[in-house]
N, C-alpha and C positions, 0 to 999 in steps of 0.2 A: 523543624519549622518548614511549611510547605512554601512554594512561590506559587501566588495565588494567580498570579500575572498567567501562568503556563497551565495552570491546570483549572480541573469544571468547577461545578458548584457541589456542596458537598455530598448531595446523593446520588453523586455521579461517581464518588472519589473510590468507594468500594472496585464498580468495573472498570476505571480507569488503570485502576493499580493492579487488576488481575489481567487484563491485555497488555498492560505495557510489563510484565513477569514475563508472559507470556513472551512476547516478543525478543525479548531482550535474550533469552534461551536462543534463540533462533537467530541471532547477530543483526538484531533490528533494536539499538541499545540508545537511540539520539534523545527518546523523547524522557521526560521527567516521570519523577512519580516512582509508583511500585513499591513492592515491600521494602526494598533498601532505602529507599528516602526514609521511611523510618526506622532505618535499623533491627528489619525484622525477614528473618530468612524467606524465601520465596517456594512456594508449591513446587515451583517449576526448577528442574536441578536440571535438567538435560533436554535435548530439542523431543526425544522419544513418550518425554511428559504433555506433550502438546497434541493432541488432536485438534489437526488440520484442517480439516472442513468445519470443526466448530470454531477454531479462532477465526476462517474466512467469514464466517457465520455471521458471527458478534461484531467482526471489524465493518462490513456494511453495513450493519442495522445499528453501530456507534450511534451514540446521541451526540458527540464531540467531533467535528469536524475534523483536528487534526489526528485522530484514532481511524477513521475511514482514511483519510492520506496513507495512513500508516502502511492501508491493504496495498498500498500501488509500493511502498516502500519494501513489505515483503515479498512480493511479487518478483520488483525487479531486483532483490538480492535473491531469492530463490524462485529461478524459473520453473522448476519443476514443481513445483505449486499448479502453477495455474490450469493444469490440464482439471487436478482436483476441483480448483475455482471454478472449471466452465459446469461442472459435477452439479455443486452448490447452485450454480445459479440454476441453471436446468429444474432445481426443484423449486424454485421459488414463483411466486405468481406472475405471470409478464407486465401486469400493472402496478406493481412495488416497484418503489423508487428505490430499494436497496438492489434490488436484481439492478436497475440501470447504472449504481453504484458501482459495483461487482463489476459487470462489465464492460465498463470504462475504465475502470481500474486494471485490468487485463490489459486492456487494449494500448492505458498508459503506460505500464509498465513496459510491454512491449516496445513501444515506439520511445522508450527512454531507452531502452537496452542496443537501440537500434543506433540512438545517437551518443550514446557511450560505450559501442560497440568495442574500439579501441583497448580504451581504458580497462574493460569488464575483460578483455581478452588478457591484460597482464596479469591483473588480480583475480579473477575468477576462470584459469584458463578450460575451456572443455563443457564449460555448461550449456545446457539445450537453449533454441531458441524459443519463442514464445509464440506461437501458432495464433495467431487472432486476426490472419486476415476474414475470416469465418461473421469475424464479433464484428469490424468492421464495416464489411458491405450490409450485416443487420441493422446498424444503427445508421447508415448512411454516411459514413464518415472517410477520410482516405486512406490508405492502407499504412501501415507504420513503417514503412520502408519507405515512401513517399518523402522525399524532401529531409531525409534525417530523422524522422519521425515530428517535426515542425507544425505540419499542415496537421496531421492526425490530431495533435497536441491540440493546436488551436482551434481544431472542430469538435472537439468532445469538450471542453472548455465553454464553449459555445453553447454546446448541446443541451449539458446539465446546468447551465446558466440562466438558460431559456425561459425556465419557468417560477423564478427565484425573485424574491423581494431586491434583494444585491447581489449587484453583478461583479461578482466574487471571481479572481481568474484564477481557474481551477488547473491550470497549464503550468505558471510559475509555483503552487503550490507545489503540483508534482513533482517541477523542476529541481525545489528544493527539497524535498525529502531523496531525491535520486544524488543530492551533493552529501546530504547526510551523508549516506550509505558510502559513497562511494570516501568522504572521510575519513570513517571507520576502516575503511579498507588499507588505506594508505599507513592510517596509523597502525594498523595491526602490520602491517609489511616493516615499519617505523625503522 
């Protein structure tokens, strides 16, 4: 039985359940769905099953909002993504709204990493940092070391808000998939 509450509509339910497989390989496991919801083994058995730049791919061009969240959520568990991330976006057209997805998603990620620097330092110790002051001064935004990453937050929040039916705050979204993640963390230290 699926919770219809958490997840798309049914023609979504197909790539819903192959990104979140997907993920879930990868230590990106909060969100619902995938083949274990229905008790059926998964494509995905090890993170070396995933090709990278295609998950970044599909995670921005998502038609499900909390699947795009998801890219800031892989991100800022695995920083070493995103040099691939800025790869991806590079190829995509500068008038796509997934490229602006993409990288804001970078730049979230980042300035997440920055304000749970700490914490990423006990459970994650040794991982690269997130290079996006680059992505930043492109989009006009403030650097992710600025203010804890706060200000960055609340301007790309802004940014991709801008031009939207609802004004959706795209800041506490990230907020909370970076608590996700960092749940998981703790639980697996447990």
């Amino acid at each position: 039985m699926r919770m219809v509450s958490y997840l798309p509509n049914t023609p979504d339910i197909a790539l819903w359940d192959d990104l979140v497989d997907r993920l879930r390989v990868l230590d990106v496991g909060y969100l619902s769905g995938g083949s274990a919801w229905d008790g059926r083994p998964s494509r995905y058995t090890c993170p070396q099953d995933v090709q990278i730049p295609d998950l970044i791919s599909d995670l921005a061009h998502a038609p499900h909002p909390r699947l795009r969240d998801a890219l800031v959520a892989l991100l800022f568990r695995h920083p070493e993504y995103a040099p691939t991330a800025r790869k991806v976006a590079a190829r995509m057209p500068r008038e796509d709204r997934a490229r602006l997805i993409l990288l804001a998603s970078i730049l979230a990620a980042a300035a997440l990493r920055r304000a749970w620097m700490f914490t990423l330092d006990i459970y994650l110790p040794g991982q690269p940092a997130i290079d996006a002051d680059g992505i930043a001064a492109e989009l006009g935004v403030p650097f992710p070391a600025t203010d804890y990453g706060r200000a960055c937050l609340r301007a790309l929040s802004a940014l991709l808000a801008r031009d939207q039916p609802f004004p959706f705050d795209y800041a506490r979204a990230w907020e909370g998939v970076a608590e996700h993640i960092l749940d998981g963390l703790r639980r697996q230290a447990g």
